[in-house]
PyMOL Python script that loads the backbone (N, CA, C, O; Angstrom):
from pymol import cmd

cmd.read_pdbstr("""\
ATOM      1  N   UNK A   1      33.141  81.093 141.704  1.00  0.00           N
ATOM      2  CA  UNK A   1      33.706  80.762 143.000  1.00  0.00           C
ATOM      3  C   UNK A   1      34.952  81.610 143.218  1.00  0.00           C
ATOM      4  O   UNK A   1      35.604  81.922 142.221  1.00  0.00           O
ATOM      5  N   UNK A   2      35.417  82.087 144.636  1.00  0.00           N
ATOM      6  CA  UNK A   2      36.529  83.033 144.731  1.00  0.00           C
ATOM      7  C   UNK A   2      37.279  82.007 145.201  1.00  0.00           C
ATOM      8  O   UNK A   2      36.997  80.971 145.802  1.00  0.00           O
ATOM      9  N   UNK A   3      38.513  82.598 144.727  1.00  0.00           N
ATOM     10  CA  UNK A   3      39.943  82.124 145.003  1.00  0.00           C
ATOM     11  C   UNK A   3      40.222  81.595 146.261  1.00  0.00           C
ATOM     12  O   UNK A   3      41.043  80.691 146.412  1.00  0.00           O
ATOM     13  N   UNK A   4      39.519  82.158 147.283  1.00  0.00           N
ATOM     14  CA  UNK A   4      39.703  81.920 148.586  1.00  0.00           C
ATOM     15  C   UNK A   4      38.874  80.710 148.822  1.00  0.00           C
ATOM     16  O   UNK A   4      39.379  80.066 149.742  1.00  0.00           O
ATOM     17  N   UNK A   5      37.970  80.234 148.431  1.00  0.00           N
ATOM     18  CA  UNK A   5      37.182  78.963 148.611  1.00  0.00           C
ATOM     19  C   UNK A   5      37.920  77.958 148.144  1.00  0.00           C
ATOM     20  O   UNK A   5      38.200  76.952 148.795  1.00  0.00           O
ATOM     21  N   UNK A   6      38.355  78.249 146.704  1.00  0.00           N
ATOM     22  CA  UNK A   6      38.869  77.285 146.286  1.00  0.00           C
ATOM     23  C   UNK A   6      40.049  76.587 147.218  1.00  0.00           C
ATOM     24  O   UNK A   6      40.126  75.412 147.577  1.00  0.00           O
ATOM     25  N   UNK A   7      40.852  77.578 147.464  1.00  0.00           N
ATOM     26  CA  UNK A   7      42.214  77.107 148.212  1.00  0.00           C
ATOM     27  C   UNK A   7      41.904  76.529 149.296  1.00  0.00           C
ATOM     28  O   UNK A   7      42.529  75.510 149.588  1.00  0.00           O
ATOM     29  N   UNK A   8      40.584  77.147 150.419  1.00  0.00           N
ATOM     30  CA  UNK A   8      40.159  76.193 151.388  1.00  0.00           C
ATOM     31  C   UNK A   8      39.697  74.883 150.866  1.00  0.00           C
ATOM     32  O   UNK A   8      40.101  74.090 151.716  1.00  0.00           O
ATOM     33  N   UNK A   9      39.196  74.341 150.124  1.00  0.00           N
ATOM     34  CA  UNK A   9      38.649  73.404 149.688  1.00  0.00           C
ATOM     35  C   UNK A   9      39.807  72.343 149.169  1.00  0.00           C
ATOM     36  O   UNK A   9      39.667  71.125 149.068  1.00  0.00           O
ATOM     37  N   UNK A  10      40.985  73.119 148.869  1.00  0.00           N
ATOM     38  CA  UNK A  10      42.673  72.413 148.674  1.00  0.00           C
ATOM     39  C   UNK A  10      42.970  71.765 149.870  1.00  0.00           C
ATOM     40  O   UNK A  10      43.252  70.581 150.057  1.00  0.00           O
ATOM     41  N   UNK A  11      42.863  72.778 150.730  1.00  0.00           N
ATOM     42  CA  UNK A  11      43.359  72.756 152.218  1.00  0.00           C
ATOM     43  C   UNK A  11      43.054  71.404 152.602  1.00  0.00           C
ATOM     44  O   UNK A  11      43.703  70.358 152.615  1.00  0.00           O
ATOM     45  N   UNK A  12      41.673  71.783 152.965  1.00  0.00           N
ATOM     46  CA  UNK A  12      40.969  70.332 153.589  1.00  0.00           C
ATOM     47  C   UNK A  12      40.907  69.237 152.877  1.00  0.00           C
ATOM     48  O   UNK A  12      40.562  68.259 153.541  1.00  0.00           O
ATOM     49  N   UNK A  13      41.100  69.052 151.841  1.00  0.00           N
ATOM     50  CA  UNK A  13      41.148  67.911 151.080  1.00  0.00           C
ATOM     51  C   UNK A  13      42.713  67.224 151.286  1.00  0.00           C
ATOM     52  O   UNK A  13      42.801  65.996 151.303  1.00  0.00           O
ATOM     53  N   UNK A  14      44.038  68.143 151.455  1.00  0.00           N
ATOM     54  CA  UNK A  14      45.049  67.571 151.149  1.00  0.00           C
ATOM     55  C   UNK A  14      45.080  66.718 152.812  1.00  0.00           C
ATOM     56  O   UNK A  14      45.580  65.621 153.058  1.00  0.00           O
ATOM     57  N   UNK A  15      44.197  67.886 153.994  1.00  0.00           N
ATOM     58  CA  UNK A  15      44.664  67.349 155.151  1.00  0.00           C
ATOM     59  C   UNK A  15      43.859  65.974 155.378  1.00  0.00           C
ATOM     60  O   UNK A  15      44.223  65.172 156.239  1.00  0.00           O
ATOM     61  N   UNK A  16      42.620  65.728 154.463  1.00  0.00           N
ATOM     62  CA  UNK A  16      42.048  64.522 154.594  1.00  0.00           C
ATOM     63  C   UNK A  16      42.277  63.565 153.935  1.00  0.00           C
ATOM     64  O   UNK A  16      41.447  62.687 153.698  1.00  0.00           O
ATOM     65  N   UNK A  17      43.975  63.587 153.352  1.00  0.00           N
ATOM     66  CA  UNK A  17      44.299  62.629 152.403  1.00  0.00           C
ATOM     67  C   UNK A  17      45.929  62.914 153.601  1.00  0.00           C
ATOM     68  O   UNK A  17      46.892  62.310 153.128  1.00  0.00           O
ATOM     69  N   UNK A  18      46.179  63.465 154.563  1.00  0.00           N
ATOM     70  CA  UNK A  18      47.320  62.850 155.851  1.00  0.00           C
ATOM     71  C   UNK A  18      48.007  64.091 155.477  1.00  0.00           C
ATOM     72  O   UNK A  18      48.649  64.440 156.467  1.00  0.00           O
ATOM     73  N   UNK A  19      48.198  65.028 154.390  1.00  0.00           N
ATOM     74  CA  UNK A  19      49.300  65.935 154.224  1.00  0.00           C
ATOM     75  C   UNK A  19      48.970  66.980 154.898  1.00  0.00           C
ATOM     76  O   UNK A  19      47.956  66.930 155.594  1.00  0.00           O
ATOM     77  N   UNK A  20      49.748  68.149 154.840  1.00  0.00           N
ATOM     78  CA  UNK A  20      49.500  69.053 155.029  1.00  0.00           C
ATOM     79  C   UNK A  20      49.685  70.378 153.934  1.00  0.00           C
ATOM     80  O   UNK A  20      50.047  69.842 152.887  1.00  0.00           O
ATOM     81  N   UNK A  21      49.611  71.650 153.742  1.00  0.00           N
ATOM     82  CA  UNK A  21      49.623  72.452 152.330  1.00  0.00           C
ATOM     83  C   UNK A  21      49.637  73.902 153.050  1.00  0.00           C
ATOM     84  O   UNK A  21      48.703  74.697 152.942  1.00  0.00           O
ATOM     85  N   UNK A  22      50.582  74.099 153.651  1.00  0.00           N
ATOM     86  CA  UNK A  22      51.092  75.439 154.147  1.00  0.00           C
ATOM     87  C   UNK A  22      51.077  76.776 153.259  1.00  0.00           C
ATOM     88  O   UNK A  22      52.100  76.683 152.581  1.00  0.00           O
ATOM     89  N   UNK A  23      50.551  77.748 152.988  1.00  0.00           N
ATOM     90  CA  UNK A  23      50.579  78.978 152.604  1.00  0.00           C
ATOM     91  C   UNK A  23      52.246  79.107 152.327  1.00  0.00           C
ATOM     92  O   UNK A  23      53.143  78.815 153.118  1.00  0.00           O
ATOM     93  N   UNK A  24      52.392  79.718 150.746  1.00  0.00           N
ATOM     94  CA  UNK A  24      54.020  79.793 150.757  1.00  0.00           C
ATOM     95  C   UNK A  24      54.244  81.160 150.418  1.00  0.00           C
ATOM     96  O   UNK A  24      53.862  81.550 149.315  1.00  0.00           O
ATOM     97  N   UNK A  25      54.837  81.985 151.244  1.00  0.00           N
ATOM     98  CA  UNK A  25      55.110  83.172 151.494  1.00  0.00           C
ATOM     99  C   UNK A  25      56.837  83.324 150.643  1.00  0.00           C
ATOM    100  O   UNK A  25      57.688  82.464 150.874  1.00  0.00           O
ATOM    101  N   UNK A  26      57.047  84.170 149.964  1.00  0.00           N
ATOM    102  CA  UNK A  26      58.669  84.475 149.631  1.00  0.00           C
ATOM    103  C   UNK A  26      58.924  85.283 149.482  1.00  0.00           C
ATOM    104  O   UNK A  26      59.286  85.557 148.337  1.00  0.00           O
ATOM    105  N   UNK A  27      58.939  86.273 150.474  1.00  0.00           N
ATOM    106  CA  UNK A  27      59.277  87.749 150.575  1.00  0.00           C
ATOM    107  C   UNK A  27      60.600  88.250 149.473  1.00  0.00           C
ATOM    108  O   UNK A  27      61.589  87.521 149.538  1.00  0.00           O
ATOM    109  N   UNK A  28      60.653  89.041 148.808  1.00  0.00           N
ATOM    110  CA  UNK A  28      61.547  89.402 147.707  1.00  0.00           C
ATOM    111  C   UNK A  28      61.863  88.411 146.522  1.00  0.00           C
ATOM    112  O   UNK A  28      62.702  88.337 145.625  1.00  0.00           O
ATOM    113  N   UNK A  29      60.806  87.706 146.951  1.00  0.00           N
ATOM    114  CA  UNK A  29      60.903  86.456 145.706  1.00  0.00           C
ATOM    115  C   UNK A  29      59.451  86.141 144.971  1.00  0.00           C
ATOM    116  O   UNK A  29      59.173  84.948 144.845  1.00  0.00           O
ATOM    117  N   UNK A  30      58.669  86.948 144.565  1.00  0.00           N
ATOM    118  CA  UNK A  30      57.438  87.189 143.883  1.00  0.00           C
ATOM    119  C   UNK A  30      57.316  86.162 143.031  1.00  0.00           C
ATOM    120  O   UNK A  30      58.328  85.568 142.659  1.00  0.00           O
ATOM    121  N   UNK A  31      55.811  85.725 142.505  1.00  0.00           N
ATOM    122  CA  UNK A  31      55.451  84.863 141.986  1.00  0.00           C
ATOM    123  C   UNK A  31      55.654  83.558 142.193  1.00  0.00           C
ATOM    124  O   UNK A  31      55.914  82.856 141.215  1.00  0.00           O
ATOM    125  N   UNK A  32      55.578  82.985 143.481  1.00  0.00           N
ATOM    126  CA  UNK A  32      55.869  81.847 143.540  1.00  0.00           C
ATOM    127  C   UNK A  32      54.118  81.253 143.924  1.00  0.00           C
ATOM    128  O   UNK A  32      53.112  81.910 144.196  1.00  0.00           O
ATOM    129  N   UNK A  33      54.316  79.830 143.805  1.00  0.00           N
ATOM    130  CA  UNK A  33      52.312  79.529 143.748  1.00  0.00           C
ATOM    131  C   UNK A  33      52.004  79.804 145.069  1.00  0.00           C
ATOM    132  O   UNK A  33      52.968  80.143 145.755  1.00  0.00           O
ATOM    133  N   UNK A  34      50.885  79.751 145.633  1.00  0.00           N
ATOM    134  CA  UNK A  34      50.214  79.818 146.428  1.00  0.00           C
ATOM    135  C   UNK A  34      50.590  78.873 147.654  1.00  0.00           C
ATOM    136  O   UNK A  34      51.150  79.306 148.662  1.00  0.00           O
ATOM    137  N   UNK A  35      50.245  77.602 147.480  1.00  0.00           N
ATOM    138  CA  UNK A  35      50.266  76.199 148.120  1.00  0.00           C
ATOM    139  C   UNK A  35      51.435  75.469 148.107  1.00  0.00           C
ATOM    140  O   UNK A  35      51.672  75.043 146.977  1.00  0.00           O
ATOM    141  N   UNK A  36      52.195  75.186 148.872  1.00  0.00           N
ATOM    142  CA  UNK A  36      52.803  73.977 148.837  1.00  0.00           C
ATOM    143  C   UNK A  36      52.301  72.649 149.557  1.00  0.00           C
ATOM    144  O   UNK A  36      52.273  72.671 150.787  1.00  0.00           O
ATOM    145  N   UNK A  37      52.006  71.794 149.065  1.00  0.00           N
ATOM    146  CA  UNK A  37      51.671  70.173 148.989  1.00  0.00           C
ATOM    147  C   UNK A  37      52.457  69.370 149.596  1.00  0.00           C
ATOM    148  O   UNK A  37      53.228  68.718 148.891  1.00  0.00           O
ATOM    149  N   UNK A  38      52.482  69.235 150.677  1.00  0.00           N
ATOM    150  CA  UNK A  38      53.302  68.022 151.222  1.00  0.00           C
ATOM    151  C   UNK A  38      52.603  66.659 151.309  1.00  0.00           C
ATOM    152  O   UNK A  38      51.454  66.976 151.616  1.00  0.00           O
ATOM    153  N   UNK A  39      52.622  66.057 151.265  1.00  0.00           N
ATOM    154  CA  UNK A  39      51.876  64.392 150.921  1.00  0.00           C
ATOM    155  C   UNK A  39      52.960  63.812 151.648  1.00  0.00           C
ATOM    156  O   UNK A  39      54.156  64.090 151.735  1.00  0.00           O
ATOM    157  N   UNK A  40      51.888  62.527 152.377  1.00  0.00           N
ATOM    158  CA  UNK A  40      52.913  61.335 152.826  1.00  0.00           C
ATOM    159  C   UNK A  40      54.175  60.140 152.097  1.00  0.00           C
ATOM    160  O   UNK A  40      53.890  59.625 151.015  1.00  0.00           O
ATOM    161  N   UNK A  41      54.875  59.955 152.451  1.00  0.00           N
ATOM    162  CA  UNK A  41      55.972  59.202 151.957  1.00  0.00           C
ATOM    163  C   UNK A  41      56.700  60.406 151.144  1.00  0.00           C
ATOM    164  O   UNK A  41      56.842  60.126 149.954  1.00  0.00           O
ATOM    165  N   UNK A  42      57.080  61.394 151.437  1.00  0.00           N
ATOM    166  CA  UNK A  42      57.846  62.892 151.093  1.00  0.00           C
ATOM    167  C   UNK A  42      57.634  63.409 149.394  1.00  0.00           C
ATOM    168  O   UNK A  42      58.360  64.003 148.596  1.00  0.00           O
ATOM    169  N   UNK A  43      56.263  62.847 149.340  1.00  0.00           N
ATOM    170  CA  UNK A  43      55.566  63.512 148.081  1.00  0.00           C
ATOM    171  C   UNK A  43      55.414  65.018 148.217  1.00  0.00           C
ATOM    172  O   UNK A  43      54.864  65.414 149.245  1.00  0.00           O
ATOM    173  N   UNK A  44      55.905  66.088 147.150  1.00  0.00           N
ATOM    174  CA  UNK A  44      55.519  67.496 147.188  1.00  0.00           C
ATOM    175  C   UNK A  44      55.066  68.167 145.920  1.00  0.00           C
ATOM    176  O   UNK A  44      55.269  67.635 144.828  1.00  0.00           O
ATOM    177  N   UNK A  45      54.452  69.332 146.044  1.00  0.00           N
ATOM    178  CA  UNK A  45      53.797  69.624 144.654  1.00  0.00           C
ATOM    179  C   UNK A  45      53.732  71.288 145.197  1.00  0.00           C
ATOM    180  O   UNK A  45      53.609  71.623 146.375  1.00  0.00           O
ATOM    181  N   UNK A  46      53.833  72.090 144.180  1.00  0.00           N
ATOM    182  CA  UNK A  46      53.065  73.125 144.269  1.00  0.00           C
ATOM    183  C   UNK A  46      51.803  73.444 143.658  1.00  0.00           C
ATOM    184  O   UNK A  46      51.460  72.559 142.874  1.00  0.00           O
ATOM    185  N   UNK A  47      51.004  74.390 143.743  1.00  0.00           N
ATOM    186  CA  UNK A  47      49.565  74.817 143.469  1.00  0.00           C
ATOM    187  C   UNK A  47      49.333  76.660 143.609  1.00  0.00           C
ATOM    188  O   UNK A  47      49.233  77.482 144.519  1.00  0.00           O
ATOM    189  N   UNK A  48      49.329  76.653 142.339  1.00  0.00           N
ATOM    190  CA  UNK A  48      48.897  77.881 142.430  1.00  0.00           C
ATOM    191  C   UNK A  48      47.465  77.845 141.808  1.00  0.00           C
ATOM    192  O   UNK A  48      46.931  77.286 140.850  1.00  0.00           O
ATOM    193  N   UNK A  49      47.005  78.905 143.037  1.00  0.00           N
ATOM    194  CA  UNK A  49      45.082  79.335 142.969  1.00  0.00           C
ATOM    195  C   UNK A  49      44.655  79.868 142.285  1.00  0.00           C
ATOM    196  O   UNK A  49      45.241  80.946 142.192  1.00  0.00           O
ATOM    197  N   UNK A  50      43.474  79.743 141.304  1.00  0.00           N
ATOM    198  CA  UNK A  50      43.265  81.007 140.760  1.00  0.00           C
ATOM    199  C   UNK A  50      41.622  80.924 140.745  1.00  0.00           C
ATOM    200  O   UNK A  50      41.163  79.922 141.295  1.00  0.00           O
ATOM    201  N   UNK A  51      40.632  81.899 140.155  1.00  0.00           N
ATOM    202  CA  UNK A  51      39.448  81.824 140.123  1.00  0.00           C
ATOM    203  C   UNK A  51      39.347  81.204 138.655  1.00  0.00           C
ATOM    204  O   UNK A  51      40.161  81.361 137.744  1.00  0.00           O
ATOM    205  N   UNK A  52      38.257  80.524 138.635  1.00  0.00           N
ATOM    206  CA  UNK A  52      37.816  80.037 137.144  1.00  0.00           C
ATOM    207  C   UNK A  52      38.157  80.681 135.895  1.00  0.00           C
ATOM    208  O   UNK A  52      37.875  81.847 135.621  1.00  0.00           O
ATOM    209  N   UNK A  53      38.774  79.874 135.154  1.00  0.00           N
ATOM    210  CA  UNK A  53      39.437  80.884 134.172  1.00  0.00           C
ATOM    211  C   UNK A  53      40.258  81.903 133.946  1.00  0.00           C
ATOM    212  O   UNK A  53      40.331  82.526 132.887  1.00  0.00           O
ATOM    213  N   UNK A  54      40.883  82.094 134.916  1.00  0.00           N
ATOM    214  CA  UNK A  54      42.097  83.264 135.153  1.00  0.00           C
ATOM    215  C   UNK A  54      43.475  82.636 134.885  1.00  0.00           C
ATOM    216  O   UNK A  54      43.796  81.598 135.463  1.00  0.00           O
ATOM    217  N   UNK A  55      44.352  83.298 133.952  1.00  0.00           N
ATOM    218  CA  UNK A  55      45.592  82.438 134.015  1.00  0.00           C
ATOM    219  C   UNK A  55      46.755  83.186 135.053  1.00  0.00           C
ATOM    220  O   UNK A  55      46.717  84.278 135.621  1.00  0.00           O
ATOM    221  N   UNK A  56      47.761  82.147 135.041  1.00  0.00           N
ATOM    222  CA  UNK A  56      48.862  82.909 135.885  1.00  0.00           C
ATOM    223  C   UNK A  56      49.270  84.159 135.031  1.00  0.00           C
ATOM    224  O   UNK A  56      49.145  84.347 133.821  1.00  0.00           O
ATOM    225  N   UNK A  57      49.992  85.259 136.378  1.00  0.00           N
ATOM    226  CA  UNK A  57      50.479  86.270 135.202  1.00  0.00           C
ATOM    227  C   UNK A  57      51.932  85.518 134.569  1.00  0.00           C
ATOM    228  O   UNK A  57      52.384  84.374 134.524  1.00  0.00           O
ATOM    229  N   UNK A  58      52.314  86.744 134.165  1.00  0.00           N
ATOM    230  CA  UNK A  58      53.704  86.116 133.588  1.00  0.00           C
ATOM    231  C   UNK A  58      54.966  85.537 134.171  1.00  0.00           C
ATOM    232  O   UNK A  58      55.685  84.625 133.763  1.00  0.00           O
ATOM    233  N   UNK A  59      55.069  86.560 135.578  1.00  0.00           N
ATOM    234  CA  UNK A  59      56.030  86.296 136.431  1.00  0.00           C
ATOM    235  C   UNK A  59      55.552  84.929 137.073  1.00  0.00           C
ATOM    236  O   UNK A  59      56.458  84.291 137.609  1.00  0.00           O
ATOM    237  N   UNK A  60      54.350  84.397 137.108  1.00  0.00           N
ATOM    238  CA  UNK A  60      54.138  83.871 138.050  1.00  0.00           C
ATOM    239  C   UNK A  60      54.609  82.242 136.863  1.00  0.00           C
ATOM    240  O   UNK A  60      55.424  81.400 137.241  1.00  0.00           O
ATOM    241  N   UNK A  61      54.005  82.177 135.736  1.00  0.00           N
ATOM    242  CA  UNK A  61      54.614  81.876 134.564  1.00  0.00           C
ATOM    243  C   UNK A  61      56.367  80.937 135.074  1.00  0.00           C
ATOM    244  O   UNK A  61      56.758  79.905 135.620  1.00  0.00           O
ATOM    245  N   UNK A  62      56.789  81.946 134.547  1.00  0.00           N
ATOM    246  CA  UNK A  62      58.235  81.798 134.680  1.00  0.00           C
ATOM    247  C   UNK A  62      58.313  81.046 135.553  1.00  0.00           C
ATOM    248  O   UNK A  62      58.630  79.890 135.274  1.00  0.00           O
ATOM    249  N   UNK A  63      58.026  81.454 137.096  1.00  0.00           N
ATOM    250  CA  UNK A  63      58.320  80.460 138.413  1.00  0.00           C
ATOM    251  C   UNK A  63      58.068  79.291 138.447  1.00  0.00           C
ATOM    252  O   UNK A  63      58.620  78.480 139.190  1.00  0.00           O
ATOM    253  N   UNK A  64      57.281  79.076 137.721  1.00  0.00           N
ATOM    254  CA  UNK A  64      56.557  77.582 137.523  1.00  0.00           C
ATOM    255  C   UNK A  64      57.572  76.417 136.858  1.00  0.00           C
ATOM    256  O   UNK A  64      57.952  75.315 137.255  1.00  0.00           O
ATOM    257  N   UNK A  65      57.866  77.359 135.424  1.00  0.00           N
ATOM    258  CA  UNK A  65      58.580  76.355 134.837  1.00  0.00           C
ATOM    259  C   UNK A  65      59.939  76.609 135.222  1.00  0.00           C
ATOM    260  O   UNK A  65      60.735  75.948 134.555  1.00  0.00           O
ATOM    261  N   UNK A  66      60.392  77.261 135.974  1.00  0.00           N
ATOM    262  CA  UNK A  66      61.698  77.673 136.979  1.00  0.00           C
ATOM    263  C   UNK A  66      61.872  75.912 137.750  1.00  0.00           C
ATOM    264  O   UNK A  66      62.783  75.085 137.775  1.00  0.00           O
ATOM    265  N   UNK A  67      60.309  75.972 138.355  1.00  0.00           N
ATOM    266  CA  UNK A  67      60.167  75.537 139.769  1.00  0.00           C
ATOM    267  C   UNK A  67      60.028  73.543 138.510  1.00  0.00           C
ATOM    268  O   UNK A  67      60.203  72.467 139.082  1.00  0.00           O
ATOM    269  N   UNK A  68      59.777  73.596 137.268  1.00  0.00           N
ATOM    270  CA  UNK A  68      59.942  72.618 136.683  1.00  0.00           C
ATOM    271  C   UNK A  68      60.717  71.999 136.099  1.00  0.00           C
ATOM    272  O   UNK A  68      60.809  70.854 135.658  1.00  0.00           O
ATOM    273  N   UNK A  69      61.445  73.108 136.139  1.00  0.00           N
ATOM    274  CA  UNK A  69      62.817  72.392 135.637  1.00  0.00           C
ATOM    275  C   UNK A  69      63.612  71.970 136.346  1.00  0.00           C
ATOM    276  O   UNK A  69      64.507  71.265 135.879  1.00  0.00           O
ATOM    277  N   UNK A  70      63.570  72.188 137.383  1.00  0.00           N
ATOM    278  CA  UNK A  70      64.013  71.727 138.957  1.00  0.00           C
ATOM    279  C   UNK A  70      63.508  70.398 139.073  1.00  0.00           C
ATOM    280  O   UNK A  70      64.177  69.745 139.874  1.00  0.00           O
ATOM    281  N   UNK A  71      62.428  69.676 138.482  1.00  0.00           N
ATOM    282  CA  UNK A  71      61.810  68.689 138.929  1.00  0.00           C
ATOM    283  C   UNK A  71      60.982  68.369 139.680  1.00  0.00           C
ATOM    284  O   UNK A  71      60.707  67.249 140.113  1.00  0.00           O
ATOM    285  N   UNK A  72      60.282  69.899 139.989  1.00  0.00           N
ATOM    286  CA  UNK A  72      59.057  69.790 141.056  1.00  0.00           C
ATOM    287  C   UNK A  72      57.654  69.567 140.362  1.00  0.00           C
ATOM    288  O   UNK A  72      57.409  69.872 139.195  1.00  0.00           O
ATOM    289  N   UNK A  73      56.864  69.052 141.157  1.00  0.00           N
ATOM    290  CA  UNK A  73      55.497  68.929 140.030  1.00  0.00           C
ATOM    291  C   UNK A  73      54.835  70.726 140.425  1.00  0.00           C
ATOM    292  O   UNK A  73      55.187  71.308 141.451  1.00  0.00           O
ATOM    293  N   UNK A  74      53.930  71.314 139.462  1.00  0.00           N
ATOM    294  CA  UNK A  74      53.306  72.472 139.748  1.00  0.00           C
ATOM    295  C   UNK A  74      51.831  72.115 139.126  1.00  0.00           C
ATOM    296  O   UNK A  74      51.634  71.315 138.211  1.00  0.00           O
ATOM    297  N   UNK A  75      51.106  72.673 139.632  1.00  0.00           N
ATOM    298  CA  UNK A  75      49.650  72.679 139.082  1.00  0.00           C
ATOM    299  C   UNK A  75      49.061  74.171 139.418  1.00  0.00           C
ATOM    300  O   UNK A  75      49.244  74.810 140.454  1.00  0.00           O
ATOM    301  N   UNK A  76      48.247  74.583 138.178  1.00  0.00           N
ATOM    302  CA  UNK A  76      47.578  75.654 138.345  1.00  0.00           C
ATOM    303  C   UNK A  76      45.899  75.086 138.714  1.00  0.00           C
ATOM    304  O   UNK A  76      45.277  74.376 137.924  1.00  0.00           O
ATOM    305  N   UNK A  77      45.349  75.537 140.018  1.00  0.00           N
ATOM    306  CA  UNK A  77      44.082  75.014 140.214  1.00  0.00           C
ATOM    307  C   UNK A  77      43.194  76.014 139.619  1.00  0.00           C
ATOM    308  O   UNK A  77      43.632  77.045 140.130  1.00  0.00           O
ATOM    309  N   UNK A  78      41.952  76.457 138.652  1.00  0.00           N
ATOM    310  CA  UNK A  78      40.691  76.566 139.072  1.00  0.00           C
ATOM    311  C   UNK A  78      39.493  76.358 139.463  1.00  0.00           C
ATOM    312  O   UNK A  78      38.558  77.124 139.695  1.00  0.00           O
ATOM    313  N   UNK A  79      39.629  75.057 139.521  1.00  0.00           N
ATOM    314  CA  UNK A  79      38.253  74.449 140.046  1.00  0.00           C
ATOM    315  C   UNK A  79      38.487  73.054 140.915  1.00  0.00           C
ATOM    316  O   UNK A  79      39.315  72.150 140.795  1.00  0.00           O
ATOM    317  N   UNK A  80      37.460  73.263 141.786  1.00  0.00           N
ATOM    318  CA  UNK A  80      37.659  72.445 142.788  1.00  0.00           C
ATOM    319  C   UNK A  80      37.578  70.577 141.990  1.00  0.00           C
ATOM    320  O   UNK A  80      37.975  69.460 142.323  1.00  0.00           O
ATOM    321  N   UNK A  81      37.015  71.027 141.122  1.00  0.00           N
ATOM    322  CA  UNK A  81      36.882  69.567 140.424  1.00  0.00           C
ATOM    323  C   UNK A  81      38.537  68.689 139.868  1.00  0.00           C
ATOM    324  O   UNK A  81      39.023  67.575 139.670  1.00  0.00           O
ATOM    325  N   UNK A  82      38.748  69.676 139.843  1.00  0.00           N
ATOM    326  CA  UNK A  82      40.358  69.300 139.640  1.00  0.00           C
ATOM    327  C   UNK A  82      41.329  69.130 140.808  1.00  0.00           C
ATOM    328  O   UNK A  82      42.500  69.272 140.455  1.00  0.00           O
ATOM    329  N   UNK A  83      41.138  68.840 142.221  1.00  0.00           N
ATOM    330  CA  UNK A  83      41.624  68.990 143.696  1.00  0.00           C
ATOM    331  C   UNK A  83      41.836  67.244 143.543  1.00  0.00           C
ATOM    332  O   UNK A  83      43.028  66.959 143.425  1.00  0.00           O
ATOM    333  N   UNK A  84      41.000  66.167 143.527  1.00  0.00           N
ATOM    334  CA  UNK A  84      41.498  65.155 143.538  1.00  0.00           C
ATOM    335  C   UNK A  84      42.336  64.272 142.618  1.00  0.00           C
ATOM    336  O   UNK A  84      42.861  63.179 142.827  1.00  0.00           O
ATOM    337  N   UNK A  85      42.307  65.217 141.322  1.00  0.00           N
ATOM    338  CA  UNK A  85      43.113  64.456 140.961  1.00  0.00           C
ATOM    339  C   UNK A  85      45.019  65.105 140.580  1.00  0.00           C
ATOM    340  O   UNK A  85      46.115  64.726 140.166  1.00  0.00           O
ATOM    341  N   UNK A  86      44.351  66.174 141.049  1.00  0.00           N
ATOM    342  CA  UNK A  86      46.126  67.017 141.446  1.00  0.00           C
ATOM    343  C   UNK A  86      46.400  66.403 142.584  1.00  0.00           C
ATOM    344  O   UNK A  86      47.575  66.714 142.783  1.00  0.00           O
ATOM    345  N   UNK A  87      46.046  65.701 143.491  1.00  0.00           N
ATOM    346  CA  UNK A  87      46.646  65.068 144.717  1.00  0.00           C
ATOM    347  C   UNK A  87      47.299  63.412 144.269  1.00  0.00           C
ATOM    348  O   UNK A  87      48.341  62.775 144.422  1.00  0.00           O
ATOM    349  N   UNK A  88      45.873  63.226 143.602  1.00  0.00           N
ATOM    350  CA  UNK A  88      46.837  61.797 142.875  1.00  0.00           C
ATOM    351  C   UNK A  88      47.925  61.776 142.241  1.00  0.00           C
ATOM    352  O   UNK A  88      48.967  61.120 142.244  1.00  0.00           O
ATOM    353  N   UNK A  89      47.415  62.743 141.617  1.00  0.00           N
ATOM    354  CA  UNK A  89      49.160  62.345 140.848  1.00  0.00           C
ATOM    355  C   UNK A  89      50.445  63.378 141.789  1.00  0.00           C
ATOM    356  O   UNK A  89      51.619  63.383 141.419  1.00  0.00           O
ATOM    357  N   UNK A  90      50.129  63.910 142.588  1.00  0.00           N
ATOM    358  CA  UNK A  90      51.378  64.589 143.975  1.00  0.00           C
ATOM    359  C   UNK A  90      51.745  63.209 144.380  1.00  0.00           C
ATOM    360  O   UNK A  90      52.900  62.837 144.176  1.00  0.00           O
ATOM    361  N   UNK A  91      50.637  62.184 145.093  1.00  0.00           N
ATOM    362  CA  UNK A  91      50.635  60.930 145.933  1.00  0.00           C
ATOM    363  C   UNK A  91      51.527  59.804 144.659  1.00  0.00           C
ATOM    364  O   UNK A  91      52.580  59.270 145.007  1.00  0.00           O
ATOM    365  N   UNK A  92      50.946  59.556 143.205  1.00  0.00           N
ATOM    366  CA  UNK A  92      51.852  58.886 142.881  1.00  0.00           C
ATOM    367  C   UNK A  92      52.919  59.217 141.965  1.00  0.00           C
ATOM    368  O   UNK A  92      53.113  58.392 141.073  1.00  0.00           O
ATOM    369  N   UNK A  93      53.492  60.020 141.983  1.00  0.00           N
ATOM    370  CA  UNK A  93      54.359  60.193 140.838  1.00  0.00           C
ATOM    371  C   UNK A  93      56.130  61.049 141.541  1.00  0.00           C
ATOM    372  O   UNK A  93      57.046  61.302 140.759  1.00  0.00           O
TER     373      UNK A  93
END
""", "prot")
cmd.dss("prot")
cmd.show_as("cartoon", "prot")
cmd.util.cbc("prot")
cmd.orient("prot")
């Protein structure tokens, strides 16, 4: 499955659970995930995409646990099988 399915398949799932998951762009600020997760009651998460079995690179690495030590949740997706329950735990935690 390509990367691009997968993330649609993020998409519509987060918007059929009330959130929304905006494309996150950071011009001069590389490696940041893909997705940001907004969930109702000001739940947020990031998500970075990848195809089956591909890991983040390194930079992208770093940002993550940058973006974790901060206290944000991050998830690396490859498979759509893993979409509901990266939302559960965005929704409760």
């Amino acid at each position: 499955m390509r990367e691009k399915n997968i993330e649609q398949k993020l998409v519509k799932a987060v918007k059929n659970a009330g959130g929304i998951a905006p494309k996150l762009t950071c011009p001069g600020f590389d490696g940041m995930p893909d997705r940001l997760v907004l969930m109702p009651e000001g739940r947020i998460g990031f998500v970075e995409v990848k195809v089956p079995g591909k890991e983040p690179r390194p930079l992208q690495v770093r940002r993550h646990e940058m973006l974790r030590n901060l206290g944000f949740k991050v998830y690396v997706l490859d498979d759509t099988e893993q979409i509901g329950g990266i939302l559960y735990e965005i929704r409760t935690t």
